[in-house]
N, C-alpha and C positions, 0 to 999 in steps of 0.2 A: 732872722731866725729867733724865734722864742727862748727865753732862757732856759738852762735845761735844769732848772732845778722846779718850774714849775708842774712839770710832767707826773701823774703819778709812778712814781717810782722810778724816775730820771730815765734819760738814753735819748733815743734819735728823735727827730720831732717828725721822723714821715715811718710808716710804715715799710719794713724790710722782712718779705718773707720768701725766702725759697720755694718751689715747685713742691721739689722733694721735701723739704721739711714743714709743710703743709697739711700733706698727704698724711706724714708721719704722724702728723700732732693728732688731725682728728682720726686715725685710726685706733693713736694711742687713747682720746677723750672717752671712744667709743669703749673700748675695753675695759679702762678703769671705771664705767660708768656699766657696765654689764657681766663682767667679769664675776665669780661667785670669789666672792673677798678676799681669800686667801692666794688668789691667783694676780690679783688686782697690783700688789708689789711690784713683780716684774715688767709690767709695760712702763710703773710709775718711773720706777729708776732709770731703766733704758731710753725714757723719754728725755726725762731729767739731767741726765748725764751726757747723752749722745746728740743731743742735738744742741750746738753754740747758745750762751745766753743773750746774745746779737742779736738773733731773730725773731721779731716782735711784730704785732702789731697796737697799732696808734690810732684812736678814735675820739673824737671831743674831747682829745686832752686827755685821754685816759692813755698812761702807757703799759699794753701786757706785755713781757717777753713769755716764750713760751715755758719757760721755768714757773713764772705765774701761771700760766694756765693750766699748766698739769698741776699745782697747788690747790688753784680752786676746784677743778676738776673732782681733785681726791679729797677736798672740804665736802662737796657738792654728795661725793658716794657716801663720807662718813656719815653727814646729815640722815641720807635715806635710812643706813643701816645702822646707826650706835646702839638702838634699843635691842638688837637681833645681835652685834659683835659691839661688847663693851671694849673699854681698855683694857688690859692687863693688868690685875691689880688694883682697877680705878682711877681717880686721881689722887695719885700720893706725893709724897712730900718733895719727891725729884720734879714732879708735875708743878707745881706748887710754886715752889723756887725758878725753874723754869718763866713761868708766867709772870710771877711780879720783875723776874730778871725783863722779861719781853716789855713790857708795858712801863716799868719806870725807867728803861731805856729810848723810849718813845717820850717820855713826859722831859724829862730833862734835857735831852734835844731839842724839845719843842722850847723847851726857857731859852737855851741857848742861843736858837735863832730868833727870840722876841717874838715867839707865835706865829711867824711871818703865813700868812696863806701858801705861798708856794713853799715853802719850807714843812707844812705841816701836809701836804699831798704826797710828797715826798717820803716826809717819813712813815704816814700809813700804809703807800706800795712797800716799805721798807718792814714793817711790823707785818703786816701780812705774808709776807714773807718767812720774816722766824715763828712767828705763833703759827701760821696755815701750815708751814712746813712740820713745823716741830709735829705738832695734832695728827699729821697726816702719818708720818713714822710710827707715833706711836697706835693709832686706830689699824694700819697696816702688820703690823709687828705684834703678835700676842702671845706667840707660844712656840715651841724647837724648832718646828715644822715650817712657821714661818722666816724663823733667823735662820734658818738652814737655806731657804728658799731665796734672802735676802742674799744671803754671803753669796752663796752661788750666782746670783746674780751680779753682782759689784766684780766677781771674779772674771763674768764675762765683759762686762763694760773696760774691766784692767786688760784685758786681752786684745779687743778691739784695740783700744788707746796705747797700750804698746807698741802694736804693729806699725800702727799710722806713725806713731812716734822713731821708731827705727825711719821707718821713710824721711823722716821729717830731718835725720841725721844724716842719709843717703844722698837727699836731693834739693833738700831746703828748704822743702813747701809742704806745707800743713793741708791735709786732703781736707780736713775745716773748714778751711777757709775758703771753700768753693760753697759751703753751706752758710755763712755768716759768724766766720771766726776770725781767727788774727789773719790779716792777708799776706803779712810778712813774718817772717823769723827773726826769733832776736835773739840777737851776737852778743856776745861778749867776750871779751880778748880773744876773738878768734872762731871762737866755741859756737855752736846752732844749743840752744837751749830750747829743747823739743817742750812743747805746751798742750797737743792734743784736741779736744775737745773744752779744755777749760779757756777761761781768759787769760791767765797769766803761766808761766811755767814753775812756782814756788806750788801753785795749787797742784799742778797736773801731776808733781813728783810727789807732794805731801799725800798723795791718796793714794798710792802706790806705797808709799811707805807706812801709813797708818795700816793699809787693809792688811798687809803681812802675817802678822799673829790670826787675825779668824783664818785665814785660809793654810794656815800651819793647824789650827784646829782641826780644820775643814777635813782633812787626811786622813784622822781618826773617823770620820763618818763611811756605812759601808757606799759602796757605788760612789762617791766622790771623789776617790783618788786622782782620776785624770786630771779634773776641774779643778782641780786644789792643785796638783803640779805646775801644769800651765798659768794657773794664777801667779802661785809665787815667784814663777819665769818671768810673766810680764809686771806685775807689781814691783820687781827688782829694777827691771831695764826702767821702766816711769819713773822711779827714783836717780838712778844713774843718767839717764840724757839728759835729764831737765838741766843736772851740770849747775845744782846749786847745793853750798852746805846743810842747809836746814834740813833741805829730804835728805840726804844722807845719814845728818844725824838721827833725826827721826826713826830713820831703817836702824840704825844700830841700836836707837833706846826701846826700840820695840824687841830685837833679838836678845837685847841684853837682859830686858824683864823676863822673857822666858826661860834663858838661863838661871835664872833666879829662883824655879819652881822647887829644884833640892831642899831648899832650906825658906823654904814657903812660909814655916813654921817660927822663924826667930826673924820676920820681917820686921818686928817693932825695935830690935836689936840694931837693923840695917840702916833701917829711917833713921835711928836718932846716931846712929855712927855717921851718918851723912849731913846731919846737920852740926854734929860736932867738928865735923873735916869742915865744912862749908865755913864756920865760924872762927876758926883757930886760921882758914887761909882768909879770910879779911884782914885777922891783927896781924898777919906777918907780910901781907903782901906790901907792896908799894900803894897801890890801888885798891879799888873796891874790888869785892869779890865777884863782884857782875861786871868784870875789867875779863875777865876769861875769853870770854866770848870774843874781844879784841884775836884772840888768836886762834880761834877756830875756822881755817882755811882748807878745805879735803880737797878743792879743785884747781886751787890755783888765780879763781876769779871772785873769790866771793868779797859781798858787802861786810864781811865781821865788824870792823869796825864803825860800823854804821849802827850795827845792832847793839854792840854797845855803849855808844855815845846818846840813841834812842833812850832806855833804860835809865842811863844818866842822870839826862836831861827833863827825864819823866819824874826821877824821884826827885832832884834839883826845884823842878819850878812846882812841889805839891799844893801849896797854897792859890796857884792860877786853875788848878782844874780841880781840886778834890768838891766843891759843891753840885754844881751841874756840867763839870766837861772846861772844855776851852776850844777857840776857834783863833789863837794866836802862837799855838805850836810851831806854826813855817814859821815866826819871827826868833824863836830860841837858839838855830844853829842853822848850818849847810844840811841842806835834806830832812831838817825836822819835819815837813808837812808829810813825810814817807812815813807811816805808820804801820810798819813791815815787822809786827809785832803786836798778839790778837789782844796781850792785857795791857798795851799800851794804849793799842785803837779804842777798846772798850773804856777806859778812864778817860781818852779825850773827847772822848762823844757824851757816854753819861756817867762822869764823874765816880768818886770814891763810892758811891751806891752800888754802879753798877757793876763795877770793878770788884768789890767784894762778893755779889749776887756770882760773878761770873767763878771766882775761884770757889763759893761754896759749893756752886753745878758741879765743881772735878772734886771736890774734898766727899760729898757726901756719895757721889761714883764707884770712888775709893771704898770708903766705911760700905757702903752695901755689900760690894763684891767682897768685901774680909768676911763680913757675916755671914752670908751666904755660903761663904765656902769653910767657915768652919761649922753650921751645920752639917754637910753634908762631907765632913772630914772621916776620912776611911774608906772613902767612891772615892778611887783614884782616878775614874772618867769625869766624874760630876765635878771633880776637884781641880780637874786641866781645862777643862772647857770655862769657868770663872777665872781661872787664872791667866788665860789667852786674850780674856777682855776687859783682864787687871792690864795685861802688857800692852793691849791695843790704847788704852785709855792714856798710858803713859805715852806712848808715842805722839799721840796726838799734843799731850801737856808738853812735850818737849819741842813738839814743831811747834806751837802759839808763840814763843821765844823770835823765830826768825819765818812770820807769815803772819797774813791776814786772809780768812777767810773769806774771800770776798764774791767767790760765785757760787757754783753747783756743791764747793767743796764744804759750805754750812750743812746741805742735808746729809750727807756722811756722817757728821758730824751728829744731828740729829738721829741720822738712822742708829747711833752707836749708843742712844741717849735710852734710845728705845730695846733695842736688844737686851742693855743693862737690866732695863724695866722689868723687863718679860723672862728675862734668865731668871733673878732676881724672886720675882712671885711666884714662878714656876714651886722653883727649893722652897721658900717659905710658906709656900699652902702641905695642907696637914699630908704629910706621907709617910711611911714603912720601909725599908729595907725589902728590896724579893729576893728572890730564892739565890744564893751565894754562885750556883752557876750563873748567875750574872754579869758576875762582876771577873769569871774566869776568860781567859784570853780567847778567841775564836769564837766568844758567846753575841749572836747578830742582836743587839738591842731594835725591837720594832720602831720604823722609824716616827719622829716627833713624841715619844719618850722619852723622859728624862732617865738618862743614865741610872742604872740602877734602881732607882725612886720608882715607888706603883702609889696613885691617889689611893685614899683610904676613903669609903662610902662615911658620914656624919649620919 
């Protein structure tokens, strides 16, 4: 068997495709390739999501999974149509950062593995991947209409993957894996740790628990009510079976940021109250203050202290990775090759570059969503809807701690990258105030309007 790092973009060395998810793909290639744009979201994600990243196929050495191909797919439509559907905004400085984060993630791996050929095939199925995917969220995602279209869609892929997930707790079998997923379940002390449609089960809960706040948003939209219930019914349960801490905490740093909307207003009060506690309990603990995590245990099975001897051992050997990465982490401890931790993964692949690239993408998240929402401070709609995707964005920053993004659960992530975007430009293009029965209770905002906001003609 060939090695598998030669392949682009690693996996099986023969092709593995299902019947059924054959069928699916080119129905879905056909749609997002014919679809009138704004429609083109929906088959991406459902593709994306719902069918195992397993199933592939393999030609001269070229390896696609179907995750790629709906990727290039949706490059292929952006191509035809960027002149007729720009980005949101253009490319701005989230864009910006984004790219050089993509690309000197790719250079510094490549130093890492000494340019090897298969090493560098590799990493381009691997960049093609964050830049095709990221491009594709954002050229897909431009305006309410579409993140409304978005949500609602994620909320249905959480409902599917629930269900299967309940089964998955019932009977032990992943109805996946009849498509090219995990063929078994995996236990732990006891426990069926339900996985879904993703590859591992940290992902399959982490998206359940990120997506929570939009689909708390989602409820305030008219006609969405049911799709928003049922979401946050199965977004809960994918959190809860998977029967790992990290989605749980996740679920809770997300409910806990929207609690936080009363005093939205003395947030810079909050933040530095939190890094004064974070700092007074380092000099009184025994331990560092990322020693915490040692005892964050919600199920009874978890790795904590894994997560925190990672961290450790990360800040411990900085001198081995902070240039381009490192490729001798499995030698630092038990389990160090486990990189079950997204700013951990990100520093030992591309070093303190990328590592900073990656916390500026959540810092300048943040700063947007502040600005944006004191514009448009005194829209108490326009003001909860940014602040649902201040709480989303924090769940996400709180699950990188105990996960690695390592399948379908990047474009979430992207897609949230993009929402940002397009909320974001929406408020900051020139608008007015309309008429105060607006903003009064039982008042139907037309949909893909921004709350309150009417464009003003230049």
């Amino acid at each position: 068997m060939e090695p598998e790092n030669i392949r682009f973009g690693g996996g099986s060395p023969v092709t593995v495709l299902h019947p059924l998810v054959a069928v699916a793909m080119l129905l879905a290639i056909v749609l997002i390739l014919c679809l009138r744009r704004k429609y083109v979201i929906i088959p991406a994600l459902l593709a994306i999501f719902l069918i195992p990243k397993g199933q592939q196929i393999v030609a001269a050495g070229i390896h696609l999974n179907v995750y790629r191909i709906m990727i290039l797919a949706g490059l292929g439509r952006w191509v035809i149509s960027r002149r007729s559907s720009p980005m949101a905004g253009g490319f701005n400085f989230m864009d910006r950062v984004c790219t050089v984060f993509f690309l000197s993630f790719f250079v510094t791996s490549s130093l890492l593995y000494n340019v090897q050929p298969q090493a560098l095939v590799k990493l381009t199925g691997d960049l093609l991947d964050a830049l095709g995917g990221y491009t594709v969220m954002r050229f897909l995602i431009r305006d309410r209409e579409d993140i409304l279209r978005a949500i609602k869609t994620l909320a249905s892929i959480a409902v599917v993957n629930a269900v299967c997930m309940i089964n998955e707790q019932r009977t032990g079998a992943d109805i996946f894996g009849l498509l090219g997923g995990m063929p078994e379940e995996t236990l732990r002390d006891g426990k069926i740790r339900s996985q879904g449609s993703f590859e591992i089960f940290l992902t399959a809960g982490t998206f359940g628990a990120t997506l929570l706040p939009l689909l708390v948003w989602l409820w305030s939209q008219a006609k969405s009510k049911t799709i928003s219930v049922l979401g946050i019914f199965a977004s809960t349960v994918m959190a809860v079976t998977c029967y790992a801490s990290t989605c749980l905490v996740g679920l809770v740093a997300g409910i806990i940021g929207l609690c936080f909307w009363p005093i939205r207003k003395q947030m810079r009060l909050v933040r530095w109250g939190i890094v004064a506690m974070l700092v007074g309990l380092h000099l009184v603990m025994h331990g560092p203050v990322w020693s915490l995590l040692e005892h964050i245990d919600l199920t009874g099975s978890s790795s904590s202290y894994h997560r925190y001897m990672l961290i450790d051992t990360f800040i411990r050997h900085f001198s081995d990775w902070w240039l381009i990465g490192t490729r001798d982490n499995g030698s630092w401890g038990f389990d160090m090759w486990d990189a079950s931790n997204q700013y951990v993964a990100f520093g030992f692949a591309g070093g303190l570059l990328a590592f900073t690239l990656f916390v500026t993408i959540i810092s300048k998240g943040f700063s947007r969503l502040g600005t944006a929402r004191k514009l448009v401070e005194g829209n108490p709609r326009e003001e909860w809807f940014l602040w649902c995707l201040g709480a989303t964005l924090l769940s996400h920053v709180v699950s990188f701690f105990g996960t690695n993004y390592m399948d379908q659960m990047m474009i979430a992530w992207f897609a949230l990258l993009a929402i940002i975007s397009a909320a974001v430009s929406e408020t900051t293009s020139p608008t007015v105030p309309v008429a105060q029965e607006a903003l009064t209770p039982g008042y139907e905002v037309p949909a893909g309007s921004s709350w309150g906001m009417q464009e003003t003609k230049q």
